[in-house]
C-alpha positions as CSV (number, residue, x, y, z in Angstrom):
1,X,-0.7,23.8,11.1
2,X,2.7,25.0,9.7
3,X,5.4,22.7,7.9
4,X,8.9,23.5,6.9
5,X,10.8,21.2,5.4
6,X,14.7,21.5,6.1
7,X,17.0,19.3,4.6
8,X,20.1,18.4,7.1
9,X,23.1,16.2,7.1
10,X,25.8,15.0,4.4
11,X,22.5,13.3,2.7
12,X,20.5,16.5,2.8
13,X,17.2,14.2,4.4
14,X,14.6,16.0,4.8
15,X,14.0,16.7,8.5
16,X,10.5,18.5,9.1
17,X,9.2,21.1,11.6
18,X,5.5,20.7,11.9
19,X,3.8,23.2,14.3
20,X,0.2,24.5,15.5
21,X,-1.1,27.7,16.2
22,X,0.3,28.3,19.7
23,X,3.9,27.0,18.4
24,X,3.9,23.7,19.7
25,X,6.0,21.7,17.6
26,X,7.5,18.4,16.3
27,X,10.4,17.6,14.6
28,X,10.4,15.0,12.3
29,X,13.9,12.7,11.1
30,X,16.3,15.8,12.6
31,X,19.4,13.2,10.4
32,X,21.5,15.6,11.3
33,X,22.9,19.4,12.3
34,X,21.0,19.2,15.1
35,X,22.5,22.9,16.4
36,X,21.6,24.5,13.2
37,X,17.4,22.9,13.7
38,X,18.0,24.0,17.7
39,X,18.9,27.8,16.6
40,X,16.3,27.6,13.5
41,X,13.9,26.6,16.5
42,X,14.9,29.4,18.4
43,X,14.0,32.0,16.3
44,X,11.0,31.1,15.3
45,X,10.2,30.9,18.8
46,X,9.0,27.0,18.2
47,X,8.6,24.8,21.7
48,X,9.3,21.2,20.0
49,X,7.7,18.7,22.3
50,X,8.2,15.7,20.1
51,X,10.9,14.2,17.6
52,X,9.5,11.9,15.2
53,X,11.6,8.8,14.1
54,X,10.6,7.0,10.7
55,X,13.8,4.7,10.6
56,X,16.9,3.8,12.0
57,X,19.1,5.2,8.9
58,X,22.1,8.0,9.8
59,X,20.6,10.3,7.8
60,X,17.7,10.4,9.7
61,X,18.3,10.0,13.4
62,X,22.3,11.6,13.4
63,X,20.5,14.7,15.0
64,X,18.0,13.2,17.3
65,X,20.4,13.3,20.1
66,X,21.8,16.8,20.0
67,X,18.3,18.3,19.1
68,X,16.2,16.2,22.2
69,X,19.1,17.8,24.6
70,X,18.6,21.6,23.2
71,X,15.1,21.2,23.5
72,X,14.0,18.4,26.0
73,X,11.7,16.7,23.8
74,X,10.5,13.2,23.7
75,X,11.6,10.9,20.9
76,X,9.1,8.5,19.5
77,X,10.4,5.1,17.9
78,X,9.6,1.9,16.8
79,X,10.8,-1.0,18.9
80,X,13.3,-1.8,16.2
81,X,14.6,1.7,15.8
82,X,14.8,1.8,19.9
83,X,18.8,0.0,20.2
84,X,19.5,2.5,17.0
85,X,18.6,5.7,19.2
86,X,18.9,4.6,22.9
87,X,21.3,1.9,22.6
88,X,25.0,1.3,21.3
89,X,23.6,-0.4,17.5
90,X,24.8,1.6,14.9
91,X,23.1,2.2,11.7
92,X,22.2,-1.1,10.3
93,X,22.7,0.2,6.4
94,X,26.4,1.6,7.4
95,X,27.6,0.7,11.1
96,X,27.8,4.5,11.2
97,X,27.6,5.2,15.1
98,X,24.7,6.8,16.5
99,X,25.0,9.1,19.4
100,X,22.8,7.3,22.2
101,X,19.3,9.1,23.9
102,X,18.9,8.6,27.4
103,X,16.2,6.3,27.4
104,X,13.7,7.4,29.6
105,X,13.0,10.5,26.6
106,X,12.4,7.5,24.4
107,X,8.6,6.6,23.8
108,X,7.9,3.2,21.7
109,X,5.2,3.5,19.6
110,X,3.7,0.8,17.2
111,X,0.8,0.6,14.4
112,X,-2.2,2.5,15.6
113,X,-0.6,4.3,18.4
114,X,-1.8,7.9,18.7
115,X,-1.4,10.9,20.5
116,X,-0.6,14.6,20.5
117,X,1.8,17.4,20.5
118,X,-0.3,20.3,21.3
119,X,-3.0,20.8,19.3
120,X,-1.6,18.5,16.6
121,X,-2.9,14.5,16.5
122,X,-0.4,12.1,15.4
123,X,-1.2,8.7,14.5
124,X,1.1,5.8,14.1
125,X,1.2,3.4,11.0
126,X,3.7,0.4,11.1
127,X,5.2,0.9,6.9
128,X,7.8,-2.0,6.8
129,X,9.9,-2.3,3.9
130,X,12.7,0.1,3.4
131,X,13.5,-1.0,6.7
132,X,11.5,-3.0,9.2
133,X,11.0,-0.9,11.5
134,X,9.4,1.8,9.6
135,X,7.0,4.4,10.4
136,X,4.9,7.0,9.0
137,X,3.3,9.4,10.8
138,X,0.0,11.1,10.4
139,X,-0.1,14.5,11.3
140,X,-3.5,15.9,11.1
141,X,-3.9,14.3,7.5
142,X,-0.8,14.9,6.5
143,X,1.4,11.9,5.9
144,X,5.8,11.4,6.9
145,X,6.8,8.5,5.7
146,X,11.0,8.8,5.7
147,X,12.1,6.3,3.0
148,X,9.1,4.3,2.1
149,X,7.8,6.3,-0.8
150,X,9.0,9.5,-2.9
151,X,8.0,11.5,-5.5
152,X,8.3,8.7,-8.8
153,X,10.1,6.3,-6.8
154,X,10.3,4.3,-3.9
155,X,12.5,3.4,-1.0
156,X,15.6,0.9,-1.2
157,X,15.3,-2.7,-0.1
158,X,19.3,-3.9,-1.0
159,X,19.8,-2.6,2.8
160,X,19.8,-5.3,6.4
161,X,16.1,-6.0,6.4
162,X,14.8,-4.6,3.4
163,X,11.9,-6.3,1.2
164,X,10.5,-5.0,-1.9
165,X,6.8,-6.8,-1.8
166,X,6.8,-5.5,1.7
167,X,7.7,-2.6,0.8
168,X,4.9,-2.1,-1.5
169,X,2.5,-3.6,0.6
170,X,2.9,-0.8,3.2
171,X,2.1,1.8,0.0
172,X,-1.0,-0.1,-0.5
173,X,-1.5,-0.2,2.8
174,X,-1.7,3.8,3.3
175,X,-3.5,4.0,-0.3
176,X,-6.6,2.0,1.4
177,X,-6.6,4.3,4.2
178,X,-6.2,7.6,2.5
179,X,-7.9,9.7,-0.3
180,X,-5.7,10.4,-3.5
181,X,-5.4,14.0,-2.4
182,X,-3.6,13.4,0.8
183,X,-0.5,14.8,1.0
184,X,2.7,12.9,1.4
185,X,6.4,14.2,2.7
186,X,9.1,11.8,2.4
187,X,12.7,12.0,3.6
188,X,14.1,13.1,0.3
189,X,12.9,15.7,-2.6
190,X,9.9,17.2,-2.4
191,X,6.5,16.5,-1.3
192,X,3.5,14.9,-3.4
193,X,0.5,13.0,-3.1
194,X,-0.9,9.6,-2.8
195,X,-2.8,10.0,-5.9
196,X,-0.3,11.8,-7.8
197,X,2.8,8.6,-6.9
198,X,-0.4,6.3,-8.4
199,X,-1.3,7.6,-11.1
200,X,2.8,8.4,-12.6
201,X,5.3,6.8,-10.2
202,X,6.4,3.5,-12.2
203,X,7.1,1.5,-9.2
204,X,3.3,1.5,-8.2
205,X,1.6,0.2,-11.1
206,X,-1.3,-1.7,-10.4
207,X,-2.2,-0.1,-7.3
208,X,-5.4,1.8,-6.9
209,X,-5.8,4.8,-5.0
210,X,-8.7,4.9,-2.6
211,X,-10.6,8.6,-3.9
């Protein structure tokens, strides 16, 4: 499996490529420049099959429509996030417009849900918090989570529908499901690790990471 992180949009969110061996790819929170991830696509020769949403924030889902049309991929959304991408609702932290999917490219997905682009498994996990209708995504082990957690800090809960306790909960919830050494890539600055955010990120003091 091959990652690359690319950060997009006035926000520079991390939107993520993740492909297997016979280039069969995902894209992950494309929040924006969605003709500059269709041309970086092109030439490395990538066939994205799926686009990965986390949340319903602008920074996150700005590109979904222009990269779904250059590529024909399916999106995959939580039932909150689906009026965000496939409706007229606008951002619910801004009221920033979203450019609408057609529908019928949109798949729902919820806690549990699995299933696979190429050779790559994908497994849902409802994450509430920085918004309700978080996700993250397990990719063959390997955890997007958008805005829930970051390296030494969390997501924001002062947005529509944010809550702190639930917020943590959600981290908890992936620290009971995954070793310490899993690896985490959120949608801003760089990547770390379960274990790593326990052990020195401030906002998770008391939790306990599973190995």
């Amino acid at each position: 499996m091959e990652i690359l992180c690319v950060p997009v949009g006035a926000l520079q969110a991390n939107c993520y490529l993740v492909w297997d061996e016979k280039m069969k790819a995902c894209a992950v929170d494309p929040g924006g420049e969605p003709g500059r991830l269709a041309e970086l696509v092109d030439r490395r020769g990538l066939d994205v099959e799926a686009i990965l949403v986390t949340h319903g924030h602008f920074d996150h889902v700005d590109g979904v429509k222009g990269l779904a049309e250059a590529t024909g991929a399916k999106v995959y959304c939580s039932a909150p996030v689906l009026p965000i991408v496939a409706g007229s609702k606008g951002c619910p932290a801004s009221g920033y417009p979203i450019a609408s999917v057609d529908q019928r490219q949109v798949q729902v997905v919820s806690d549990g849900s699995t299933f696979r682009v190429g050779d790559l498994k994908v497994k849902v996990i409802a994450t509430p918090g920085h918004t309700p209708g978080d996700l993250t995504y397990d990719i063959e082990g390997h955890l997007f989570c958008g805005d829930l957690l970051f390296h030494r800090s969390v997501g924001r809960t002062d947005f529509p529908g944010g809550d702190f306790s639930q917020l943590l909960g959600s981290i908890a919830k992936l620290v009971s499901l995954y070793d310490g050494d899993t690896p985490v890539f959120p949608g801003h600055m760089q990547a770390t690790t379960l274990g790593d955010e326990i052990a020195f990120n401030p906002f998770l003091s008391g939790l306990v990471r599973r190995g």
